[in-house]
N, C-alpha and C positions, 0 to 999 in steps of 0.2 A: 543280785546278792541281797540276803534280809539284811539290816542293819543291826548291829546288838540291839538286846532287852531294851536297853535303860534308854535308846536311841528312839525309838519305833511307837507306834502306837499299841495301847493294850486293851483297847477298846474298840470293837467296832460295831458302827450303827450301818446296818443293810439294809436298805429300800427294796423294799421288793415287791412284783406286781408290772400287771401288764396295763400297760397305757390305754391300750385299745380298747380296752372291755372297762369305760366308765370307771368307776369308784375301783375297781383292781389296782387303778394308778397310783391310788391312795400311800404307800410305802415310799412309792417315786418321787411323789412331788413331797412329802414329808421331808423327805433327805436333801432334794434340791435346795429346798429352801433353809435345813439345816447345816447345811455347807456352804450357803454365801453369807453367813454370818462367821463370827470369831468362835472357833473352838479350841477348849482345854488341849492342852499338849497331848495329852494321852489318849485323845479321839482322832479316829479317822470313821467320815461319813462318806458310804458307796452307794452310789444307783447300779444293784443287781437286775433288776428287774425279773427277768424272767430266767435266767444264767443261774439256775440253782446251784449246778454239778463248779463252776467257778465259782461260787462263793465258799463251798467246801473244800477247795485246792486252794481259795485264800485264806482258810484258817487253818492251814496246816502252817501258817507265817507262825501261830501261838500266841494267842489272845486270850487275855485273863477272863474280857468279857466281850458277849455277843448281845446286840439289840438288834432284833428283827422289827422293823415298819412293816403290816402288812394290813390291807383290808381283812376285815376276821366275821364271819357270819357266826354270831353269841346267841341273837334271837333280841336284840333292844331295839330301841328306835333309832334309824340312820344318824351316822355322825356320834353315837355312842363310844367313849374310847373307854380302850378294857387295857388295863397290865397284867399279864400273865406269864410264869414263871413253869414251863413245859417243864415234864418229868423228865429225866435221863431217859434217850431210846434205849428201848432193850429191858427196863430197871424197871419198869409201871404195866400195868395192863394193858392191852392195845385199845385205844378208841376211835374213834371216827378222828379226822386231820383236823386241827382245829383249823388250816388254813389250807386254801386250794383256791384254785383258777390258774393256775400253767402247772399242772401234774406232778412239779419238784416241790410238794409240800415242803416247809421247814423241816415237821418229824424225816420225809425222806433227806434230808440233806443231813443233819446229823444224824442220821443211819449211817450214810455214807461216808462223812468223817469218822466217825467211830472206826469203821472196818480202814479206814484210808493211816488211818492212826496205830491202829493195832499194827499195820505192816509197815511204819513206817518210825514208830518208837516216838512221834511226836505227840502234844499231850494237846486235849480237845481244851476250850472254853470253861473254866469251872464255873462260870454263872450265862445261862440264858434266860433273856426276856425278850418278850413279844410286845410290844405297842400296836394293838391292833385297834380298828376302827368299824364300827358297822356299816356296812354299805348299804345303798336305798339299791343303787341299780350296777349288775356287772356285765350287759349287751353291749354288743360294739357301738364303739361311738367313740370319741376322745374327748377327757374333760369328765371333771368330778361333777355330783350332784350337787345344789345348794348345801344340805347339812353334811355331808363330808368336807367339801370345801373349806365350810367352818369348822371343821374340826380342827383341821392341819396347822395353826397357830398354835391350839392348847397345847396338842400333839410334838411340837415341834419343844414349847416348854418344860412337857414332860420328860422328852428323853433327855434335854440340859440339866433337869433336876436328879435323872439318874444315873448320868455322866460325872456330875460334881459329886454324887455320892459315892461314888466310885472312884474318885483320882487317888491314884497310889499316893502316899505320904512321902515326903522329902526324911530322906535321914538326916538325923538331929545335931548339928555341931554340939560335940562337948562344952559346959559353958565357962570351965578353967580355963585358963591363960595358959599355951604352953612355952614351957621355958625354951630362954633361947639358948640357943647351940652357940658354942664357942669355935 
């Protein structure tokens, strides 16, 4: 059973990416290591990995906001980290995936919310971002390159700075006195 709004997390950061294929892990170990530290009440961080089609069934929970981790091929030098703010599917013109390495790109996953949404009257993420990283190499192997490696600290920064920018605001006690009740 979901727990109410005001209970539940309205944020979630998904790691995502295949272990095996080098710097794909990149999303993976992003989120590990951003889940054994302290987070804000209104975060919950997941290792999706390669579970696209699951992580679109877990945001039919209703998430204000979505952060995708994933290694991202932009065209910079390894360990480059890029924040990007994907169009609505469906709403932009089609372009190449800005993410890929297990075929459930992000655009296909909210593709598939979308349509999972429309038939089920649940409402999508109104803000997504992507935390992506350049990879040097994505062949089988386990274990990041040196410059991604280094990346996943900043990385790890970035999304707490876009998580605090983000925590819903506490509603405001009035700051009258109220009278007492006899």
């Amino acid at each position: 059973m979901t727990p109410p709004r005001a209970q539940r997390a309205t944020t979630l950061v998904a790691g995502v990416g295949n272990i095996f294929l080098g710097d794909d892990g990149f999303g993976v170990e992003t989120v590990r290591r951003l889940a054994s530290g302290p987070l804000p009440g209104h975060v919950e961080a997941v290792d999706i990995g390669v579970r696209g089609v699951h992580l679109a069934y877990q945001l039919l929970d209703g998430y204000d906001t979505l952060i995708l981790v994933d290694a991202t091929r932009r065209g910079g030098d390894p360990g480059t980290l890029y924040l990007i703010e994907p169009g609505r599917p469906g709403r932009t013109e089609p372009q190449e995936p800005l993410l890929d390495g297990h075929r459930m790109t992000p655009d296909a996953v909210l593709t598939l919310l979308e349509t999972l949404c429309a038939g089920t009257g649940c409402v999508p993420p109104r803000r997504t971002l992507v935390v992506g990283c350049e990879p040097d190499r994505v062949d089988e192997g386990i274990g990041l390159s040196g410059p991604v490696a280094a990346a996943v600290p900043e990385a790890v920064n970035m999304v707490l700075r876009l998580v605090q920018d983000d925590e819903p605001t506490a509603p405001t006690e009035p700051s009258a006195a109220r009278p007492a009740m006899n």
